[in-house]
N, C-alpha and C positions, 0 to 999 in steps of 0.2 A: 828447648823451645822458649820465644821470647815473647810476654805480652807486653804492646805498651813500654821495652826495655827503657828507653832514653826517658820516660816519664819520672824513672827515679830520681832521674840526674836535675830536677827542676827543683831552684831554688826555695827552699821551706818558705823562705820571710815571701817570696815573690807569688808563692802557692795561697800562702793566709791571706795574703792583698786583695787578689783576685777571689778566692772566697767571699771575703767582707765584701767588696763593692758591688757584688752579681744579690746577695743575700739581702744588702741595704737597700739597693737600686729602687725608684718607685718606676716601675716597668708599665706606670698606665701609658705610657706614651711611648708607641713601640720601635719607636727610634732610639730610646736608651736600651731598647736589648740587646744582649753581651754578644760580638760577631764571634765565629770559632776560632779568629787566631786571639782574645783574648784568654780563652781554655787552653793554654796552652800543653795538655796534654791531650786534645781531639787527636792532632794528626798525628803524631810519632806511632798513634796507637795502630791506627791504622794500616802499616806492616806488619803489626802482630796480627790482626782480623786477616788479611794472606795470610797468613803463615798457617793458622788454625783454620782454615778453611781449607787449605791443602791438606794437611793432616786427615781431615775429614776423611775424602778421599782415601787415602793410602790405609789409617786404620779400619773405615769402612770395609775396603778391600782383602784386607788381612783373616778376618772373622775369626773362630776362636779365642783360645785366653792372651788376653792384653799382656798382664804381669800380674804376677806376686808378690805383695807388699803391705806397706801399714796402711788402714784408710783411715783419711780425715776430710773434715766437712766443714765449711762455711758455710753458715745460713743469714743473707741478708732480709734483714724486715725493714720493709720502707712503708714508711707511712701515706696515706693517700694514692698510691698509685693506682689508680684506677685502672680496670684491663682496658678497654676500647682504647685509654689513649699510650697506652705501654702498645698495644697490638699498632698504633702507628708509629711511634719510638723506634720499633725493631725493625718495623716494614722499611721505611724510608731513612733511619739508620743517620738523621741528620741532628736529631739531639741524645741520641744512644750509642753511638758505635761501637762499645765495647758491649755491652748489654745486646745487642742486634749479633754481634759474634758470639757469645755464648749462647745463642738460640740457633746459630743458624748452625753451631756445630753440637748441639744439644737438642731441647723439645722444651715446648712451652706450650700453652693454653693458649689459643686463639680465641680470636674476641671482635669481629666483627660487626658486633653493638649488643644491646645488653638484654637483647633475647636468646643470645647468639645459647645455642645448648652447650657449648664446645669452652665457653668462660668458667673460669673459674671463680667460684663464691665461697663469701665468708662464711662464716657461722648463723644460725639462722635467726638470729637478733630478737627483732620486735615481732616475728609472726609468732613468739611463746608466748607474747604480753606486753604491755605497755611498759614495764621497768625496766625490758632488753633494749639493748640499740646497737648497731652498726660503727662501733669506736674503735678506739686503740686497745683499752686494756681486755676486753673480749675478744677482739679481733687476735690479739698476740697470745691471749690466754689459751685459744683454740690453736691456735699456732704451732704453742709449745706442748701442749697435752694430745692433740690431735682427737677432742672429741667437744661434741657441739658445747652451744654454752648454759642449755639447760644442765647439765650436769658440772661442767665446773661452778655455776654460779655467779662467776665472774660479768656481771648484765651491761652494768658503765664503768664509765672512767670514776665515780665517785669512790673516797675513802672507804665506805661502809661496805660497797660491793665489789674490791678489788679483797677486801678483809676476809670473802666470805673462802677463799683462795687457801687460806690457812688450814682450814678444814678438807674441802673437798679434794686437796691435792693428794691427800692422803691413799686416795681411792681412785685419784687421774693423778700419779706425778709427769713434775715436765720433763721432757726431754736431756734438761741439762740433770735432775736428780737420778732420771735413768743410768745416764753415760757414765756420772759419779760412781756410781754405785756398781759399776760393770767395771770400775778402773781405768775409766778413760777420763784424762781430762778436761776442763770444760772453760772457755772465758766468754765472757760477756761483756760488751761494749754500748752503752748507748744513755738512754735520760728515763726521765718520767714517760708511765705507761709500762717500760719495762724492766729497768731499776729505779728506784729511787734516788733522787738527784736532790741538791739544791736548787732551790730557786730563783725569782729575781731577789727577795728578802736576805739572802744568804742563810736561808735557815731549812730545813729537810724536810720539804713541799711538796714537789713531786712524784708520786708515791708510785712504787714498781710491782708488777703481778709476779713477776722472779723470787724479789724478795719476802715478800710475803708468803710463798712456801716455805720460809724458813723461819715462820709465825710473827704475828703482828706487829712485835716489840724490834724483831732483825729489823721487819719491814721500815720501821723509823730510825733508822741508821744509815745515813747516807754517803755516808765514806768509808766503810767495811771496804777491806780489798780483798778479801777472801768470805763466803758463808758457805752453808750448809750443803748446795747446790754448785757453787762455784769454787774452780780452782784462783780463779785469777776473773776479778770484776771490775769494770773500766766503769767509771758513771762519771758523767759529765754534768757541768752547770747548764742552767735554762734560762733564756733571755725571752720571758714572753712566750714560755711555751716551745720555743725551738732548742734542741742541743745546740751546744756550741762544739761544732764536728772539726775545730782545725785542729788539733792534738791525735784524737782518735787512730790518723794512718798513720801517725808515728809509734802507740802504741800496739798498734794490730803489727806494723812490721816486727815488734818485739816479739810480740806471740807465736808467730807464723815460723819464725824460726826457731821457737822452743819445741816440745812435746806435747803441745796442748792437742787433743782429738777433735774436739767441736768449739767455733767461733762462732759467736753470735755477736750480729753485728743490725745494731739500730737504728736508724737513718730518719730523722722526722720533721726534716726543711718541707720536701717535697708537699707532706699537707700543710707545713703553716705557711706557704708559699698562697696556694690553695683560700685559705680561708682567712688571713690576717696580713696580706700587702693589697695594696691600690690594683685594683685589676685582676686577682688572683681569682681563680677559679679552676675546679677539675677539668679542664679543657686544653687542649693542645692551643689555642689561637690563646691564650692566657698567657701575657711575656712573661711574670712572674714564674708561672709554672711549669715553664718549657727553660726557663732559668735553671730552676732547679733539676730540671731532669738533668741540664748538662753538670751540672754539678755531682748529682748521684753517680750518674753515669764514669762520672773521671774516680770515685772512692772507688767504684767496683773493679775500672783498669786498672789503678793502681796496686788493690788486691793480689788480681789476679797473676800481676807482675811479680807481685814477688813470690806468690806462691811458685809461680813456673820456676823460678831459681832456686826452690828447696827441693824439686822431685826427685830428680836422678841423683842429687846426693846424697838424700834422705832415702831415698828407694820407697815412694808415698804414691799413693792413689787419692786422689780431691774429687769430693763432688760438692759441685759449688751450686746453691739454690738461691733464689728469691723469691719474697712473695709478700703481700703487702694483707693489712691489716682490712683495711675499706677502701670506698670507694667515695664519691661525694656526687653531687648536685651543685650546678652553678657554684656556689661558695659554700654549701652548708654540707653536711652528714649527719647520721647517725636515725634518721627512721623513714627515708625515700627508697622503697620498694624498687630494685632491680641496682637504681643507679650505684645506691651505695653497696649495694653488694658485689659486684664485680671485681675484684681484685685480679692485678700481677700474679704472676706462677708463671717459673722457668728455672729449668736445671742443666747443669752439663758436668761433663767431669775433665780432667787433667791429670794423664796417670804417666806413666814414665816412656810410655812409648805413644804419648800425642794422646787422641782422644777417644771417645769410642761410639760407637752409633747408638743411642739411645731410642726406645721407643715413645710411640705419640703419647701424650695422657691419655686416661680412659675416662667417659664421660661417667656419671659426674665427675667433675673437677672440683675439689674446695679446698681450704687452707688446711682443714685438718689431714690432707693429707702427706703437706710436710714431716710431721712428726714418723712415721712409721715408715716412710721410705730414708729417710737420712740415718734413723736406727737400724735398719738394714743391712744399707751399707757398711755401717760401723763395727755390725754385726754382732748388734748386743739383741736384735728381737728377727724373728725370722717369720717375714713375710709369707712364706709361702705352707707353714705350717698349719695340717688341717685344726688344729686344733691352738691357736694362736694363745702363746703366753700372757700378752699384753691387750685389752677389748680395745679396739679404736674406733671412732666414726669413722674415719679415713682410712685410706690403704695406698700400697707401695703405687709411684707411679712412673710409668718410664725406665727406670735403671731393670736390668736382667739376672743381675749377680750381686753379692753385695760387694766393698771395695779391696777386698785381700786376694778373692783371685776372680778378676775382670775379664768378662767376656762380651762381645759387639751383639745388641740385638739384631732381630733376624730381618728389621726392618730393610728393605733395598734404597730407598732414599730418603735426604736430606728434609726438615721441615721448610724451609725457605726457600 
């Protein structure tokens, strides 16, 4: 199966160009918004979304076990994605189309405004107290632990409370110290909030809730390529708060064809899209921010393209997740009851025989339920055990099996 194949084939230096000038753009005037043959990985993808939509179909129909194989997992965290406007991204598939094909042959969290019961929400911020909020490094810290943030302690993006991380992980590790520790490998890809990065200073500013499980003093090291938690760690420089994401799909393609079990992968244009260019705002009519969607949106095809080139000779089972940290308001986050709490959530998988039918979420929906379904899969924690190894706020959602022997849920149709 091919996602996106000819997307490979696109020029690197041609690829950074069109990055830099959609990223630069002052998008208040909505006639400098990027058209789609400036992307130019939209349309090629778009025979892969056939492709995988047929699949749908045929594995749907098949039912019983997929295959027997190795599972591995990518897990995207984007920043700011707000659900209401991911739930139009997928619907009308005009700034998502690879993102809208992973839902519509997977299941996501519908979000039809931000009452909707059926959204998925972050962690429950400032209703514990004034010193929580609705950010990144809470938001990813629930992410990765899958239990709210009164307990990790992780409240803001401040040094002093991404610190507190050192301790509490002990008693909530993430995700990636699980896998470690179960013998799977693990890499991490991304800036400040979730590694530790340099900054615009050139000096180790932006401080990461990952590294900080592996005590305060790791945490201020910002070029470690291996710690405690990590097999293989990608951290990127920050320009004003944003990674600099044009390297990143050159290294993920290295990992994807190593042995690594779990990719995480960090993406934090989308909110400074959002809250730091001319016109930016959580809003789809936002050119800034509908900018960047198309920009995420082309990291994920891209992904997903090469993963499809490893399956069948790798003999691998993928389940591939997203899901975002917060939500925002007009321009701002971090203590707007509802707005900021809605977050992205969507999963699908990629197994050697196409895809497999997934079940809907169950309400509630929240971030911390990545954590415990994507170890599932992995099959280092078993969800369905009465007496569960691991405490989570969250639980398994949508997948039926974990990924070694893959079976179609029982669901009869498609989410879209």
């Amino acid at each position: 199966m091919q996602f996106g194949d000819e997307w490979l084939a696109t020029d690197k230096a041609s690829f950074q160009q069109d990055a830099n000038d959609t990223a630069t753009t002052d998008f208040s005037d909505p006639r400098d918004f990027v058209p789609p043959e400036k992307c130019k990985w939209v349309t090629p993808v778009i025979a892969g979304v056939v492709t995988l939509l047929s699949l749908i179909v045929i594995v749907a129909q098949a039912g019983g076990t997929v295959s027997q194989s190795s599972p591995r997992v990518v897990l995207f965290v984007i920043e700011g994605f707000k659900a209401t406007v991911f739930e139009e991204t997928i619907t009308h598939g005009i700034r998502g189309p690879n993102m809208q094909a992973l839902c519509q042959q997977g299941s996501y969290a519908a979000c039809l405004g931000t009452s909707d019961t059926r959204c998925c929400r972050a962690q429950t911020g400032p209703k514990n107290g004034p010193q929580f909020s609705w950010s990144a490094a809470p938001g990813i810290a629930s992410i990765l632990t899958g239990v709210d943030s009164p307990k990790h302690q992780v409240t803001n993006t401040s040094f002093a409370a991404m610190s507190n991380f050192a301790d509490s992980s002990q008693r909530y590790p993430s995700i990636a110290s699980i896998a470690t520790k179960a013998g799977i490998k693990v890499a991490a890809f991304g800036g400040s909030s979730l590694l530790t990065s340099i900054d615009d200073t050139g000096k180790c500013g932006g401080y990461g809730v990952l590294d900080f499980e592996c005590g305060v003093l790791s945490a201020q090291r910002c070029t470690a390529q291996q710690t405690c938690n990590l097999n293989r760690r990608f951290s990127y420089p920050t320009t004003n708060g944003a990674i600099n994401q044009e390297d990143m799909v050159d290294d993920i393609a290295r990992v994807v064809d190593d042995d690594v079990g779990l990719l995480i992968v960090h993406l934090n244009r989308l909110n400074f899209a959002a809250t730091q260019k001319p016109g930016g705002r959580f809003e789809s009519a936002s050119m800034p921010y509908s900018a960047q969607i198309y920009l995420t949106d082309s990291i994920v095809g891209r992904v997903v393209s090469m993963i499809s080139r490893t399956i069948s000779r790798r003999r691998e089972n993928w389940l591939i997740m997203g899901v975002s940290d917060h939500g925002g308001l007009v321009s701002s986050y971090g203590t707007n009851p509802d707005d900021d709490e809605v977050v992205a959530f969507f999963l699908s998988t990629l197994t050697m025989q196409g895809t497999t039918l997934l079940d809907f979420p169950s309400q509630p929906t929240t971030q911390m339920d990545v954590a415990p379904t994507l170890l599932h899969w992995l099959g280092v924690f078993d969800a369905t055990a009465t007496v569960p190894t691991i405490q989570f706020d969250g639980r398994r959602q949508a997948i039926c099996t974990d990924g070694k022997s893959v079976r179609n849920c029982t669901r009869t149709s498609v989410l879209i």
